[in-house]
ZAMARPA-70014 format. One record per residue (C-alpha): z negated, x negated, y. Coordinates in steps of 0.001 Angstrom, whole numbers, plus 524288, in hexadecimal, padded with zeros to 5 digits. Layout:
<rs>
{{Z; X; Y}}
...
</rs>
This chain:
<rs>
{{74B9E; B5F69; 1C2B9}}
{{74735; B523F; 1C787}}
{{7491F; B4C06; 1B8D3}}
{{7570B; B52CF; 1B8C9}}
{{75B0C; B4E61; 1C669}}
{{7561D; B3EEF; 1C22F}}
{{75CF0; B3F5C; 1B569}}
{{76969; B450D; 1BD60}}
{{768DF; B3A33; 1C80D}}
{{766F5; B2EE7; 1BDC8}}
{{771F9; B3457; 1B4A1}}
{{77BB0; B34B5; 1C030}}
{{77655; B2893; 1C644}}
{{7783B; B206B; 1B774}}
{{782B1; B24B9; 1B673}}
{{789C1; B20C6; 1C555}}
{{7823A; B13D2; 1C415}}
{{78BB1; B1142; 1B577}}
{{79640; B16EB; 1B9A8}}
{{7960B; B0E55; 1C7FC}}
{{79137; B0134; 1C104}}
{{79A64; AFEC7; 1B526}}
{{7A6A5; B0272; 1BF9D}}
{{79F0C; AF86B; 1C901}}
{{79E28; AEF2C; 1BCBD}}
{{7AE2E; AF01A; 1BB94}}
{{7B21F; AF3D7; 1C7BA}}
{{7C0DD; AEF27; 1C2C3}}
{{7BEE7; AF8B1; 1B5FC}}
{{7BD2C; B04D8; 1C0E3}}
{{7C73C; B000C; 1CB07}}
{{7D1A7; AFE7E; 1BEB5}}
{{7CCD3; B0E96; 1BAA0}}
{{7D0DE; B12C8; 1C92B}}
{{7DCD1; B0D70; 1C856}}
{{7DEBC; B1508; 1BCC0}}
{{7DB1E; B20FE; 1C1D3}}
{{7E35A; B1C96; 1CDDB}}
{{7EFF7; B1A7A; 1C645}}
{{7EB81; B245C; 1BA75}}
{{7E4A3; B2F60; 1BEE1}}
{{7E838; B315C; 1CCBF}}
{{7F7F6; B2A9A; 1CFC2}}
{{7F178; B251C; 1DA98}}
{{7F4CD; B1603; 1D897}}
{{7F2E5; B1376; 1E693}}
{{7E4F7; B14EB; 1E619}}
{{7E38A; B0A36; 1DA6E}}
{{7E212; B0040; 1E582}}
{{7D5E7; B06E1; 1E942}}
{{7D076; B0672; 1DA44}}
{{7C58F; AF962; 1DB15}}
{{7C079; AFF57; 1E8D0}}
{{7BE02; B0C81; 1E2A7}}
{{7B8EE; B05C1; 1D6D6}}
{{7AE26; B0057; 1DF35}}
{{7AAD3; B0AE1; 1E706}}
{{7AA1F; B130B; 1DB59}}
{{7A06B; B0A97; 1D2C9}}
{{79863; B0870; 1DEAE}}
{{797ED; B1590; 1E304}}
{{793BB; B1A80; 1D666}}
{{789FF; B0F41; 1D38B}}
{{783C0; B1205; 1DE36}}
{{78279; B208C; 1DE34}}
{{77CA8; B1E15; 1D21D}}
{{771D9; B1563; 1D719}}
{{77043; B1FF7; 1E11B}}
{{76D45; B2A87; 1D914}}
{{76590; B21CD; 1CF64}}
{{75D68; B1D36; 1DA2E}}
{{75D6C; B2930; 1E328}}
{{762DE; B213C; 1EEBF}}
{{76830; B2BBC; 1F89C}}
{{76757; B3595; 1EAEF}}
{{76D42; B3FA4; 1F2AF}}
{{77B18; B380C; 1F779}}
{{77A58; B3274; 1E916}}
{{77B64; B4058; 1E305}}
{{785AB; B436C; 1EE41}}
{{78CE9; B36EA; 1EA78}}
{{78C93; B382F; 1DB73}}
{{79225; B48A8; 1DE82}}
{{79D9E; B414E; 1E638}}
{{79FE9; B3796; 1D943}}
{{7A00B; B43C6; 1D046}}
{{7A6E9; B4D66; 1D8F7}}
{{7B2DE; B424C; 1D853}}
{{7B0A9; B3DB8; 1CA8C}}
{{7B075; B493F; 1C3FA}}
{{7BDA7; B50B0; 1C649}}
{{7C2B4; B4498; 1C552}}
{{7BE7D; B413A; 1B7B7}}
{{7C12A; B4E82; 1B41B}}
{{7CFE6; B4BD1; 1B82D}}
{{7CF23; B3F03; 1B270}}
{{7CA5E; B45F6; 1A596}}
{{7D6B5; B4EFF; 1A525}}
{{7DF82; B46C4; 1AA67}}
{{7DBB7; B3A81; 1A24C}}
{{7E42A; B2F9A; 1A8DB}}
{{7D9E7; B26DF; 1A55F}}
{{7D10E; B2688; 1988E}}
{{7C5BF; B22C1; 1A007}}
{{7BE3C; B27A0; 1AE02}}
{{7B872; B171A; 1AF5C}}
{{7ACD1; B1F6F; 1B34B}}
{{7A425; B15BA; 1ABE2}}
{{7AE08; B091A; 1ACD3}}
{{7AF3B; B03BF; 19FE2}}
{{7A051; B0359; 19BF1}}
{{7A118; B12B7; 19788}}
{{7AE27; B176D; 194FF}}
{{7B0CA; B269E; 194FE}}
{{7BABE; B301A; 19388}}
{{7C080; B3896; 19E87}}
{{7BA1A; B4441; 198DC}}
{{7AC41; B3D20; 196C8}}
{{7ADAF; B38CC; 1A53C}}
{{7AFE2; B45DB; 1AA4A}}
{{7A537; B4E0E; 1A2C6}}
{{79C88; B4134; 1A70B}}
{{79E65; B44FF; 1B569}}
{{79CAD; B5321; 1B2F9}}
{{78EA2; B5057; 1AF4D}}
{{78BF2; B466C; 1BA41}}
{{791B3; B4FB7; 1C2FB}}
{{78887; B59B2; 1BF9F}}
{{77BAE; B5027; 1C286}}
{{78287; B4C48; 1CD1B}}
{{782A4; B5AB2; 1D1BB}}
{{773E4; B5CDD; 1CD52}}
{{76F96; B50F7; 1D44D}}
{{7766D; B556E; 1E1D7}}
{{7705F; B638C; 1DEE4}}
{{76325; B5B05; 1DE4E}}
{{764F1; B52BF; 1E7C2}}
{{75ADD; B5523; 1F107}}
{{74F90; B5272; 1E6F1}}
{{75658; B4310; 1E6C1}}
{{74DF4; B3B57; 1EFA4}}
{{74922; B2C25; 1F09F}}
{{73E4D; B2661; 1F686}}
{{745D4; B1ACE; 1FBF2}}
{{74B4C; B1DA6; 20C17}}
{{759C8; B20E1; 20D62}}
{{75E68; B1242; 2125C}}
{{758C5; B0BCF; 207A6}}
{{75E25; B14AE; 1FCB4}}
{{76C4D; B14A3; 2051F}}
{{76B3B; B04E5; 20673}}
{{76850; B039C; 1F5D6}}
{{77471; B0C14; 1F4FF}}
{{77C09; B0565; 1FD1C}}
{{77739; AF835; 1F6C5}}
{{77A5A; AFDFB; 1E902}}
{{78977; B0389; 1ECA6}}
{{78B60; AF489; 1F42B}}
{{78527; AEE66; 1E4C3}}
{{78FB2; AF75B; 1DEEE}}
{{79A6B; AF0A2; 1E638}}
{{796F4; AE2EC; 1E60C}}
{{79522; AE4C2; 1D8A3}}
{{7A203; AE883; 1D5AD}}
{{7A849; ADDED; 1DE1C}}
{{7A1F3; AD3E8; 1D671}}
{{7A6C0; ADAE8; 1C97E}}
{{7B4A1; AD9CE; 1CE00}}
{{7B370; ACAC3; 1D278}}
{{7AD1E; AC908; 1C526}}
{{7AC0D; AD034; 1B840}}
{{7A5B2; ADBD3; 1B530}}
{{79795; AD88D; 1B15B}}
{{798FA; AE3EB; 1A478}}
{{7A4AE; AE4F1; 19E6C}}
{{7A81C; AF1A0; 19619}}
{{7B4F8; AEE20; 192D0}}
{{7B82F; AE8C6; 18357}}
{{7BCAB; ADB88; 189DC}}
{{7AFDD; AD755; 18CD7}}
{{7A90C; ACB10; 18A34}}
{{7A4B5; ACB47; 179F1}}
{{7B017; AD441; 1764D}}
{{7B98A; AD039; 16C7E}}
{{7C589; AD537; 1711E}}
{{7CDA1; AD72B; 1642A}}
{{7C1C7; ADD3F; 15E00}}
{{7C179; AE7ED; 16A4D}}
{{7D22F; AE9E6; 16648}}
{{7CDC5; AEC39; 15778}}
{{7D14F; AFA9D; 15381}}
{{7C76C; AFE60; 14847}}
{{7CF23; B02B5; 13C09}}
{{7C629; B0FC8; 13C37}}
{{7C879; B1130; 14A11}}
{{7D00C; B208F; 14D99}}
{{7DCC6; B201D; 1522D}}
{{7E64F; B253E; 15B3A}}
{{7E9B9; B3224; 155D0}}
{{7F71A; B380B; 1582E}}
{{7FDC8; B4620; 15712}}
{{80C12; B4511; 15550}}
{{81555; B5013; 15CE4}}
{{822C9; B5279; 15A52}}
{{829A7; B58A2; 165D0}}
{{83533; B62F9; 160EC}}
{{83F93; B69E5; 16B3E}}
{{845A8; B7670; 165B5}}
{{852CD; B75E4; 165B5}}
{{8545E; B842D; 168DE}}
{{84A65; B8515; 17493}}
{{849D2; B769E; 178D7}}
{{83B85; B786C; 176C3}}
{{832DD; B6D05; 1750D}}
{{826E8; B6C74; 16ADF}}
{{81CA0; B63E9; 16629}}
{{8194C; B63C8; 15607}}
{{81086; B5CA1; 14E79}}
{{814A3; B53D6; 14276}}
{{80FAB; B60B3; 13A62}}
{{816FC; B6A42; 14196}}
{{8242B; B66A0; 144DF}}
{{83094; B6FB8; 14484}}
{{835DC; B65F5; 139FC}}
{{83EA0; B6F73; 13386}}
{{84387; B7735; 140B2}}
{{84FA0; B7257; 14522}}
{{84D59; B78DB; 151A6}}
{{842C3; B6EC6; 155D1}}
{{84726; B61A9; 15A33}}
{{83DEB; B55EB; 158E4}}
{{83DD8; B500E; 166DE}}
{{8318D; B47F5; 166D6}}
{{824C8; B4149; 160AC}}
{{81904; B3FFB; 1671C}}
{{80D19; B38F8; 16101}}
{{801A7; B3DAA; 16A8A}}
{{7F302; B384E; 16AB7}}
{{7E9E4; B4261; 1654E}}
{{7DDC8; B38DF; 1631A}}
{{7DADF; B2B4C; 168EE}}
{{7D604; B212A; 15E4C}}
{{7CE43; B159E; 16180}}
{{7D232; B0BE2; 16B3C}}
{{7CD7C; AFE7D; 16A94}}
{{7C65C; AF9AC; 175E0}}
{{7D0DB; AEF4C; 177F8}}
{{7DD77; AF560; 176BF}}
{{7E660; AEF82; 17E7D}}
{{7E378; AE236; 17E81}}
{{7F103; ADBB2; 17DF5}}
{{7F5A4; ACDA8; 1818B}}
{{8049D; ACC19; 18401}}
{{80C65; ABF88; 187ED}}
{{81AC8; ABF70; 18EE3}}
{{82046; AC16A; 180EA}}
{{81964; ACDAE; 17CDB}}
{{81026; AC50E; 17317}}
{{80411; ACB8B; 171C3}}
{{7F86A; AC0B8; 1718C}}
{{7EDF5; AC8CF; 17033}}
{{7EA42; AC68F; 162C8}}
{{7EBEC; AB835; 16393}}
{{7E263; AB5A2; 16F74}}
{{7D92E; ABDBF; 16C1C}}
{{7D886; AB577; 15EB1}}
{{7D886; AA835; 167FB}}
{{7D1D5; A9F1C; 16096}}
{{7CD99; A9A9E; 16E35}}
{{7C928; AA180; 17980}}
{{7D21E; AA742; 18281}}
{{7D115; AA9FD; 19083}}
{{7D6DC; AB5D1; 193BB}}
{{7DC1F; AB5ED; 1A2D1}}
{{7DBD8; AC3C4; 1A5EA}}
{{7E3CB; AC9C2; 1B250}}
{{7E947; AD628; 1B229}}
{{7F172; AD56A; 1BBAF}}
{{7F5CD; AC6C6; 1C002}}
{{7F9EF; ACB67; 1CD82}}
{{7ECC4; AD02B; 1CE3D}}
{{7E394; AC587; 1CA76}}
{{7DCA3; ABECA; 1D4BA}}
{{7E34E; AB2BC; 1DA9F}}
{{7D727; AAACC; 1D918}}
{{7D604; AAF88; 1CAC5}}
{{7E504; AA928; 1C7AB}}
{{7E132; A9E05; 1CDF2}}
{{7D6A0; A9A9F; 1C5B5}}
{{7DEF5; A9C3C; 1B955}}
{{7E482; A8F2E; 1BAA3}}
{{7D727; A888A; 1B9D0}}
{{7D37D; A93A4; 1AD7C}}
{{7DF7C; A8E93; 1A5AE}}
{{7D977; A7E69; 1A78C}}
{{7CC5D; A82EB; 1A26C}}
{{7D379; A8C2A; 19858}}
{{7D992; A7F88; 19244}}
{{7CC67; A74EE; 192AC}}
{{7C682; A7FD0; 18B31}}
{{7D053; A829E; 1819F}}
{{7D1E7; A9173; 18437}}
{{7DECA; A9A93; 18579}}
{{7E097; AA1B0; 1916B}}
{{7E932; AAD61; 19306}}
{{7EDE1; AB413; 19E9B}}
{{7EB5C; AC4CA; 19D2C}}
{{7F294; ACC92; 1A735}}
{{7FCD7; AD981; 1A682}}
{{80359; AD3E1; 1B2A9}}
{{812C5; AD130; 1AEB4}}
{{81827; AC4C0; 1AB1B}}
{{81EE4; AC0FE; 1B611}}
{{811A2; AC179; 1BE8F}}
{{80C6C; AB9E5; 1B3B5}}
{{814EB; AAE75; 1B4F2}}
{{81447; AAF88; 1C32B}}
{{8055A; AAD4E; 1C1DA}}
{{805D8; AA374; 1B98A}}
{{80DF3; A9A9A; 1BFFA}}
{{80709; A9DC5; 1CE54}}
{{7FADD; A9B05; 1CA05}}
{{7FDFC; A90E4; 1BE88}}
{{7F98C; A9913; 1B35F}}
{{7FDB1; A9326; 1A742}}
{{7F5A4; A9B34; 19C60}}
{{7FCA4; AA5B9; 194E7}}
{{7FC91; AB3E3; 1991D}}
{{7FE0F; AC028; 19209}}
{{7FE51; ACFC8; 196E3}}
{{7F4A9; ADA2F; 19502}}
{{7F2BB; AE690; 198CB}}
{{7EDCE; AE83D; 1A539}}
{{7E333; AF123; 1A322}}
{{7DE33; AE943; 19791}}
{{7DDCD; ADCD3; 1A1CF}}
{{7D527; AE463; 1A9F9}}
{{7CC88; AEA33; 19F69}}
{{7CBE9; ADB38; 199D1}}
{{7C566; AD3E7; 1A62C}}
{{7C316; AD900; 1B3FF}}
{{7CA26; ACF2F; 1BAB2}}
{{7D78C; ACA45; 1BE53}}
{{7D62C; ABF08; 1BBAA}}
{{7CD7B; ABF0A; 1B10B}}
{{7C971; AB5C3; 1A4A9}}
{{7C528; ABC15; 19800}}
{{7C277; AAFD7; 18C8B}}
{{7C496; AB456; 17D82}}
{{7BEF0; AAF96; 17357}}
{{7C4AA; AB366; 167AE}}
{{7CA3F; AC06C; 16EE2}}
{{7BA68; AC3B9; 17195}}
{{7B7BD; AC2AA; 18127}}
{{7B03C; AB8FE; 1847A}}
{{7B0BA; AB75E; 1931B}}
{{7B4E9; ABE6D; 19E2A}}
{{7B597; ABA92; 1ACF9}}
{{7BC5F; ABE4F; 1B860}}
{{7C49D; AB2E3; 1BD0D}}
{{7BA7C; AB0BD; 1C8B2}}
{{7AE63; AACAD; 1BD97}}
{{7B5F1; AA586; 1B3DE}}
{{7AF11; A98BE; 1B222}}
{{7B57E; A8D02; 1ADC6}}
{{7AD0B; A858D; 1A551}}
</rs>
């Protein structure tokens, strides 16, 4: 019993410790899943104002509940706390898992990536330690007095946060995503020629003349020679998913509808890629400094390109408030986000493979 209840508190604690450090790592990644579930999942848009708040709490509060049970500090609230996680998470991934407004829980951030299904059947187990270890609880004990092991938790959930501030003024210190430093991005857009793909069922919706009645047929069973069927419709629906490249949606636009993609990330110099989602966004500080980024740009012969999905007219607005003169080009804005954690923030190319990232605050000109 004693081997089954450590093996139990270790597997639950691992596990809360992951889960609450790679969200603390990329406490942007988690606050951008809320708002997905927010908008997604729930219709409750109002509450995406709240998402970066709850993505701290969250990673802290699991981080440490982790290092609770890990370290039997107060073992008994731990088990209590780590019941109130499940008792929320569960139902909830199981209504994720049906519903499937969004392919993936963010359970593990971007480090470990699973599907709705895998996430639910993944809290079913931990629910039933987590059940065990409350059952137990009574035989969790630690020689250390009840301040101290309150004060280390305490210590560890304030850790958590401070962390995660410094992540956000900063960069993440891993990156999971495929626009990471040493990553060639038009190698990570390459589709294998052996590679499955999409595959699709076609249906051809008839309406009986006679009876008004509506039908679906397959391309092998079709009332071809029955006048009284009417072709109305065809449908080609998804039956299997093929292989997606890791970069899919990498796309650079100008005000013409050119697509430059290609071209810079062939540069035959490097490029420094000016990433902000959302212009009205960035930081003013961050614009500020792009006046001084586009002198160095040009003593050390490199391109710079402005990145954002924000509309043209707030473009040029930008540009001429803040004297901006290098080019600019949309993207997607969840691609901008999944590219750098920052608004502003500098990626450099080198022959399309990243080289450098920074958030606008560490950029060092020299």
């Amino acid at each position: 019993m004693r081997i089954l209840l450590f093996l139990a508190r270790i597997i639950v604690g691992a596990v809360f410790v992951f889960s609450g450090f790679v969200k603390a790592v990329d406490p942007l990644g988690s606050c951008y899943k809320f708002t997905d579930y927010f908008n997604l999942a729930f219709d409750m848009p109002y509450m995406a104002q709240f998402s970066l708040p709850l993505a701290f709490m969250l990673a802290a509060l699991e981080f440490t509940t982790g290092v609770m049970l890990i370290f039997k500090l107060k073992p008994r609230w731990a088990v209590w706390m780590a019941l109130a996680f499940e008792i929320v998470f569960t139902p909830l991934t199981l209504y994720i898992a049906i519903t499937n407004p969004v392919h993936d829980c963010g359970c593990f951030g971007d480090a470990l990536v699973l599907d709705n299904w895998t996430t639910f059947a993944k809290n079913v187990v931990l629910l039933a330690l987590i059940i065990y270890l409350v059952v137990k609880r009574k035989l969790l004990d630690n020689p250390l007095s009840d301040n101290v092991e309150l004060a280390i938790a305490i210590t560890t959930f304030c850790i958590a946060l401070i962390f995660q501030h410094f992540m956000i003024r900063h960069l993440p210190i891993l990156d999971f995503r495929p626009y990471k430093i040493g990553n060639n991005i038009a190698e990570k857009m390459e589709f294998p020629p052996d590679a499955p793909r999409d595959v699709y069922k076609t249906q051809l919706i008839y309406e009986n003349s006679i009876t008004g009645e509506l039908k679906e047929f397959d391309t092998d069973n079709y009332p071809w020679n029955d006048s009284t069927w009417v072709w109305k419709e065809t449908k080609s629906v998804l039956v299997e998913k093929g292989y997606v490249p890791e970069v899919h949606d990498f796309t650079m636009v100008d005000t013409s509808g050119v697509d430059y993609t290609e071209q810079v990330l062939n540069f035959d110099k490097p490029v420094l890629l000016v990433v902000m989602h959302k212009l009205e966004q960035s930081e003013v500080e961050g614009l500020d400094m792009l006046r001084k980024l586009q002198d160095y740009a040009q003593k050390k012969n490199y391109a710079v390109i402005g990145m954002t999905s924000s509309n043209w007219d707030v473009v040029e607005n930008v540009k001429s408030e803040f004297a901006i003169e290098f080019p600019f080009v949309q993207t997607d804005d969840i691609t901008l986000k999944t590219i750098v954690r920052a608004n502003p923030g500098i990626v450099k190319l080198e022959k399309g493979t990243v080289t450098g990232k920074w958030n606008y605050r560490d950029f060092k000109f020299k």
